[in-house]
C-alpha positions in Angstrom: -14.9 -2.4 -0.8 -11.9 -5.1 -0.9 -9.3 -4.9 -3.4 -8.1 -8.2 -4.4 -4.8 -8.7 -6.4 -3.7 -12.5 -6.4 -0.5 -13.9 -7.3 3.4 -14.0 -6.6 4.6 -10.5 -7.6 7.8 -8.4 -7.0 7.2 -4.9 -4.9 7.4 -2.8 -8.6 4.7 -5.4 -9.8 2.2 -5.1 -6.7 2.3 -0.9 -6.9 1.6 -1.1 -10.4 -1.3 -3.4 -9.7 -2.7 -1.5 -6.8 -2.7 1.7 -9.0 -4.4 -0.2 -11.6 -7.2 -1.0 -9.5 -7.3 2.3 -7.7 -7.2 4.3 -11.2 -10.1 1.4 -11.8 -11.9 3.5 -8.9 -11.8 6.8 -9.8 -12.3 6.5 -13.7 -15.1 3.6 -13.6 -16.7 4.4 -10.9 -16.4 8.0 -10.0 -14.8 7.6 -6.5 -13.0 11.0 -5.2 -12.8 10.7 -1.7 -11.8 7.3 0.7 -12.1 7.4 4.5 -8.9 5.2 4.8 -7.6 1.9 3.7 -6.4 -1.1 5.0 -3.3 -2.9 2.9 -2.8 -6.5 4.0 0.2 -8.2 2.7 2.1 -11.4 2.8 5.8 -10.9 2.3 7.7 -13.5 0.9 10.9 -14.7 -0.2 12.0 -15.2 -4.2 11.0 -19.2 -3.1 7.4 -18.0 -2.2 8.4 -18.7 1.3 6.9 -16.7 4.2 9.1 -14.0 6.1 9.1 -12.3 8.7 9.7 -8.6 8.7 11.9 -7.3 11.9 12.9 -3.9 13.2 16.4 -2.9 13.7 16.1 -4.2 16.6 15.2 -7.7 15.7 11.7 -7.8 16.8 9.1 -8.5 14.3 6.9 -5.7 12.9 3.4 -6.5 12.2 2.0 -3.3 10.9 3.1 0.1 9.7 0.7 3.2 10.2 0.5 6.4 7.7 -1.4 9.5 8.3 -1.1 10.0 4.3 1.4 11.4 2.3 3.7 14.0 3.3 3.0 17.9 2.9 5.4 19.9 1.7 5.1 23.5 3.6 4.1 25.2 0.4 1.0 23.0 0.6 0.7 23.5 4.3 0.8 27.2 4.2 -1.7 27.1 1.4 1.5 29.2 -1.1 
């Protein structure tokens, strides 16, 4: 299943886009549960010009991993 969302858009503009479309998901079509997704992205300047994102470091990063969002204890400890 490929989410598409097309278009020059500020950060604020592509979250409320994303959550559109997964909202879209869940109320249209009954989906409850995802294995994972995959969120590709081309960041750009206010120009629409390419850039590269860099570590503190200066190297370029190229992907950034999540094992979902965090847990408070409460939710760990089941409180």
């Amino acid at each position: 299943m490929q989410i598409i969302i097309k278009g020059n858009l500020t950060m604020p503009q592509l979250r409320q886009a994303f959550y559109e479309k997964l909202m879209e998901l869940e109320e249209e079509f009954g989906v409850a549960h995802l294995k994972g997704a995959t969120l590709y992205v081309n960041p750009t300047n206010e120009f629409g010009e390419d850039v590269i994102l860099r570590n503190k470091f200066g190297q370029p990063v190229h992907k950034l991993f999540s094992h979902g969002p965090y847990r408070s204890c409460a939710e760990e400890l089941k409180i």
